[in-house]
N, C-alpha and C positions, 0 to 999 in steps of 0.2 A: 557416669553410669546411668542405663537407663532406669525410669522408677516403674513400679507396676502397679496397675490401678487395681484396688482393692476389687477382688472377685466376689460374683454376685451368692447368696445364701446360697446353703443346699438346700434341698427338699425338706418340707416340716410334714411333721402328723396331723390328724386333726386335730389333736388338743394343742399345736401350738409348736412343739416338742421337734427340734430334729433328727432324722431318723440318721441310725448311725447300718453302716455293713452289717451283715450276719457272719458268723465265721472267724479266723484267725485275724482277718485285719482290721476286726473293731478293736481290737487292741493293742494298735500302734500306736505305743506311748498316748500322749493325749494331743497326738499331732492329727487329727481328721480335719475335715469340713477346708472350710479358710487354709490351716495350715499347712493340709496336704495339698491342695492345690499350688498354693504357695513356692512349697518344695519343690513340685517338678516345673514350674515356671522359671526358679532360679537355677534348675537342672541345667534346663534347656540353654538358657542365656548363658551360663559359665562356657557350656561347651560352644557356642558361638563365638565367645570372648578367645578362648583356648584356640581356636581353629585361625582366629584373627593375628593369634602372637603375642595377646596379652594374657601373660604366664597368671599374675598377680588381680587382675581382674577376674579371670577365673576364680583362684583360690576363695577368693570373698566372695564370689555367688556361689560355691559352691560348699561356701562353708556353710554361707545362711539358707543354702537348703537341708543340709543334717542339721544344723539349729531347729529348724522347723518341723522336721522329719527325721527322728536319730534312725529310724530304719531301713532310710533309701539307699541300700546298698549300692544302685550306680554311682550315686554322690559322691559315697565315702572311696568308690574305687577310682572316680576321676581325681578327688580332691588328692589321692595319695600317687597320681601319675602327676598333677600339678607340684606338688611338694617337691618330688625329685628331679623334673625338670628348672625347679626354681633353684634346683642345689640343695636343698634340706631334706637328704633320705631320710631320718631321725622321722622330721612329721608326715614323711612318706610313709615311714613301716609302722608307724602309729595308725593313721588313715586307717591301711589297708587291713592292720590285724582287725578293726572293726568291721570291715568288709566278709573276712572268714567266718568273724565267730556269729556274725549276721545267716550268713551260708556259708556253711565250711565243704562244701564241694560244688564252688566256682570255681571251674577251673581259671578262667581268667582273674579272677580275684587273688589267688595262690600265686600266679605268671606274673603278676604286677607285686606282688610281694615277694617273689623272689629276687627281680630286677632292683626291687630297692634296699632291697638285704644288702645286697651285692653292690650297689653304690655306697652303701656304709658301709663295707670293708665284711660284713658277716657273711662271706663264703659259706661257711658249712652252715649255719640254718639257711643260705641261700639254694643251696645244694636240695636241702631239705623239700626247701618251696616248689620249687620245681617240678621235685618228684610228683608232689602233691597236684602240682599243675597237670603231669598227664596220667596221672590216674583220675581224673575230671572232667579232663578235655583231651584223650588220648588222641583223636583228630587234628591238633592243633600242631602244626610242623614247632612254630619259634619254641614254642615249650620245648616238646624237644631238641632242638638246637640247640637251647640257654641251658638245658640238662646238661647233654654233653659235653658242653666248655667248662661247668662249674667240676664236672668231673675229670678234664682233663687237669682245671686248677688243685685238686687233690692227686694230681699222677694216676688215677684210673681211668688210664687209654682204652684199652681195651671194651671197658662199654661204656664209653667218650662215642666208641666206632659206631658201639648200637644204637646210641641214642640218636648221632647223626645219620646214621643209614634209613632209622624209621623217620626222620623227620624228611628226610628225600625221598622216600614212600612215599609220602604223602604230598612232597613238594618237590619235582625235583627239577626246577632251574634256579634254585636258589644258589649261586656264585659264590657267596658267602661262606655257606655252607657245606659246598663240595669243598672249596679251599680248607675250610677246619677240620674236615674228614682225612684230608691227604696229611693235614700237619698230623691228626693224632696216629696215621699209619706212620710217616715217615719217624716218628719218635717211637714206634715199634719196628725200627727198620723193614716194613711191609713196602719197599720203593715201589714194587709195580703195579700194585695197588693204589697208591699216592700216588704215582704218575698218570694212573687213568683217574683219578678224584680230581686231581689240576686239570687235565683236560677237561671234563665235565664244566668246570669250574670256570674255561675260557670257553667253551661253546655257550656261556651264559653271559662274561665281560672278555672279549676276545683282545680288549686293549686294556686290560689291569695289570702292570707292570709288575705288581707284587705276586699274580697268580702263575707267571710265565717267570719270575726269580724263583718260584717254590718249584715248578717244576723241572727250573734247573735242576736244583739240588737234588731231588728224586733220580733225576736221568744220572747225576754224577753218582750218587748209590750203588745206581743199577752197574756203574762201568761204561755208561754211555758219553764220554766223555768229550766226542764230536756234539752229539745231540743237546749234550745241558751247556754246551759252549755257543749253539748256535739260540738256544733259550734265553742265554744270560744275554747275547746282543739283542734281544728285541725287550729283554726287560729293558736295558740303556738305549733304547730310542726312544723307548714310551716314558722315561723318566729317568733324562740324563744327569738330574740333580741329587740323586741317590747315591751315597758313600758306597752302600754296602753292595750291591750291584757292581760299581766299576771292581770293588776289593775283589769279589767272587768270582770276576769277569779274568781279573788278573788270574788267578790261582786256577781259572778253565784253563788259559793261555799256559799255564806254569806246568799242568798235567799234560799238554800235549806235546811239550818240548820246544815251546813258541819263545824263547827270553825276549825277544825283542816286543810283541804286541803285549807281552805280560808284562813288562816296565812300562810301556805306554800306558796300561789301564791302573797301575797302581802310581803311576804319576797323576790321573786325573782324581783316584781315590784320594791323594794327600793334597791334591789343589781343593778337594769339596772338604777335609778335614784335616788340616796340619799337624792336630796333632795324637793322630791316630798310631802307635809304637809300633803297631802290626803292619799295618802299610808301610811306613818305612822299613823294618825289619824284610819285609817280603820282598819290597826293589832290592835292598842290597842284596838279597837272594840272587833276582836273575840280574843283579849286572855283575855278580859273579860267573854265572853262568856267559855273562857277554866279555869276560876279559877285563873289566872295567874296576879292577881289585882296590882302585883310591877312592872311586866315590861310592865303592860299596862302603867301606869304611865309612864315608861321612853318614851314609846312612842306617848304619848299625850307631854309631855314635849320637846323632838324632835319636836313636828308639831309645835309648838305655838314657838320653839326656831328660825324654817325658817320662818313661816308668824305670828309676831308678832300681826296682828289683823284678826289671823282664829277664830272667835267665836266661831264656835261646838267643837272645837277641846280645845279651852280656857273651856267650860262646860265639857265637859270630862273630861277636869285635872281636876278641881272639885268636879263632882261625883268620881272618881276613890281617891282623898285625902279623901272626905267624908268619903268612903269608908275605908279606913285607920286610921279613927280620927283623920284624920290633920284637923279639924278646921276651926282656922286661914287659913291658907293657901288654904282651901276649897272654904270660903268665899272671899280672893282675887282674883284665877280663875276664879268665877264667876264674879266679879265686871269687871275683864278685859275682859269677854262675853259680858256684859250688852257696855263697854265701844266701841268693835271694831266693833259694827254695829245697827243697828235699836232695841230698847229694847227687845226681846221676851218674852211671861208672861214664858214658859217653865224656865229659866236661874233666872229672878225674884223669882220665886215658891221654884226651889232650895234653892235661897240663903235665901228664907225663913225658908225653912224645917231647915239649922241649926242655924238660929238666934234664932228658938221657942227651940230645944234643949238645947240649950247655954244661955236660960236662957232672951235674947234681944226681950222682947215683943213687944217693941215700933214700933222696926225697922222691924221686923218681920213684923207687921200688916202694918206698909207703905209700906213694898215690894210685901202683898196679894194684898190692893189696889190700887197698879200700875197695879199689873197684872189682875186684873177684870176689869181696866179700859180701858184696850186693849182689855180684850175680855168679854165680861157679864156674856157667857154663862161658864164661869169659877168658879164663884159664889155657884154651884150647886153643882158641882165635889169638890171641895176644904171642903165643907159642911159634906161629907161624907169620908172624909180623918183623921182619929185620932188626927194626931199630931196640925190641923189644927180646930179641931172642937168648940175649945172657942173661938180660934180668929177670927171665921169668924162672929161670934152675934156683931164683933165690927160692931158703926155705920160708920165708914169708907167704910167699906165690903160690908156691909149691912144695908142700908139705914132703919130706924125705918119705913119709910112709905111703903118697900117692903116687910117685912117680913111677 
């Protein structure tokens, strides 16, 4: 570390006597003369060190210039952006609350104590900070930006929207930032609004694969369902190593009626992540739709083998056994549906369709009437279904006083 060579007197009086300021800053602590000089010498060298990459070389020049100077509030606001860059928000928001109560309307003072609120997990006084931030530096775009997101982390979307709309007032090729504007519309389902913030957002980074995947989703909102398919391929060129991209890519191909390029992308989705229930659950999808009813199986049996209570994925395996004349085994699929989450009448219905095959009238007709009893307006549909057309005259079903 460099040393610093003791700075020369101040001015003296004629009696000998050194003359101190007039005004508010003869009374910085009893850091004058020597010390304050001192201070901003060790100011200046920390931010050198900081600029150089050394986090911890900093901290110590800039600690020994608030030693010197408790009131240099640049100090205390570098030494609390070094703390959190070294990982310790804790002596970050320590730092910088001396920085406020030094001046409590720096804005950048509040902007760096929100940021470190917010790496110590304090959201809502982070939230706070911010606020604080642009009512002190209303000019400052990131304040605004870091507003916005802390507000969208409280679910207050809606002025999430303003805080990012005025920070792109003020700045607007921020990429970033048009991107966080479209998430907090599309979580308002505002898609065409979000779809022009993505755009924004790639007339800023034209090759950001995560900004051309969001505005997939925006176009698939909208029903544009060519346009976010033709989105999601340039997201998987720009970053073919992305699961969730190919998963999305499949389920474009799956709304268009593609089974074949939609098994091809949810095959590269389970090669980037094996053991993703969804992605498998989603092939056995279209290689049903391909004719392919044994290895859809294997792969509904896969999903249900990693998440033991995926219900759709447990109903799959059973229409896909159905489908097979498994049965027995149709009927347990479903029972393990009915078991891993809230009853559906859907899962019920099945397992009645082969209990009335097989012969099981009893059970059959208690599994109709659970499931009209979730929903009524089931009673009507069920009535005009063959397999189901005697056992719906049960009074169970159907009440003597309704018919």
């Amino acid at each position: 570390m460099s040393r610093f060579s003791k700075p020369a007197p101040g001015p003296r009086g004629p009696d000998g006597a050194r003359t101190e300021p007039a005004g508010d800053d003869a009374t910085v602590s009893a850091a004058t003369g020597d010390e304050v000089v001192d201070s901003v010498l060790y100011l200046e060298a920390g931010t050198a060190h900081f600029a150089d990459g050394d986090v911890e070389g900093a901290i110590e020049l800039w600690q020994r210039a608030v030693d010197r100077n408790p009131r240099l509030i640049e100090a205390w606001i570098d030494l609390g952006r070094a703390h959190r860059a070294a990982g310790n928000p804790a002596a970050a928001v320590d730092s910088l609350r001396r920085a406020v109560d030094l001046d409590h309307v720096r804005g950048d003072a509040w902007f760096e104590l929100g940021r470190s609120l917010e790496a110590g997990g304090e959201k809502g006084e982070a939230l706070n900070a911010y606020r604080r931030a642009t009512e002190f530096g209303p000019d400052v775009a990131e304040a605004w930006s870091n507003l916005g997101a802390s507000l969208e982390g409280a679910d207050r979307h809606c002025e999430a929207v303003d805080c990012y709309r005025k920070a792109l007032a003020i700045q607007d090729d921020m990429g970033e930032v048009w991107c966080n504007l479209g998430n907090a519309l599309t979580t308002l389902s505002r898609f065409e609004e979000a779809s022009d913030a993505y755009r924004r957002a790639l007339d800023a980074e034209p090759e950001s694969a995560r900004y051309w995947f969001n505005l997939a989703y925006a176009r698939a909102g909208l029903g544009q369902l060519e346009a976010a398919l033709q989105a999601y391929r340039r997201a998987a060129e720009l970053k073919p190593e992305d699961h969730a991209i190919w998963y999305n890519l499949g389920g474009a191909f799956a709304d268009l009626g593609d089974s074949a390029e939609a098994a091809r992308a949810y095959r590269v989705a389970i090669g980037l992540r094996p053991e993703d229930p969804l992605s498998w659950n989603n092939l056995g999808n279209t290689l049903v739709q391909l004719d392919q009813g044994s290895d859809a199986l294997e792969c509904y049996r896969k999903a249900v083998e990693i998440a033991p209570d995926y219900d759709v994925a447990w109903n799959n395996l059973g229409v896909a056994l159905n489908g097979l004349g498994e049965f027995d085994s149709a009927l347990h699929a479903y029972s393990r549906a009915l078991d891993a989450g809230p009853p559906r009448p859907t899962y019920l219905i099945n397992q009645a369709s082969v209990l009335a095959r097989t012969g099981r009238r009893e059970e059959a007709v208690e599994r109709l009437a659970r499931a009209v009893e979730i929903d009524p307006k089931l009673r009507g549909l069920l009535s005009g279904l063959p397999e189901f057309k005697e056992l719906v005259r049960d009074p169970r079903i159907c009440p003597v006083e309704e018919e």
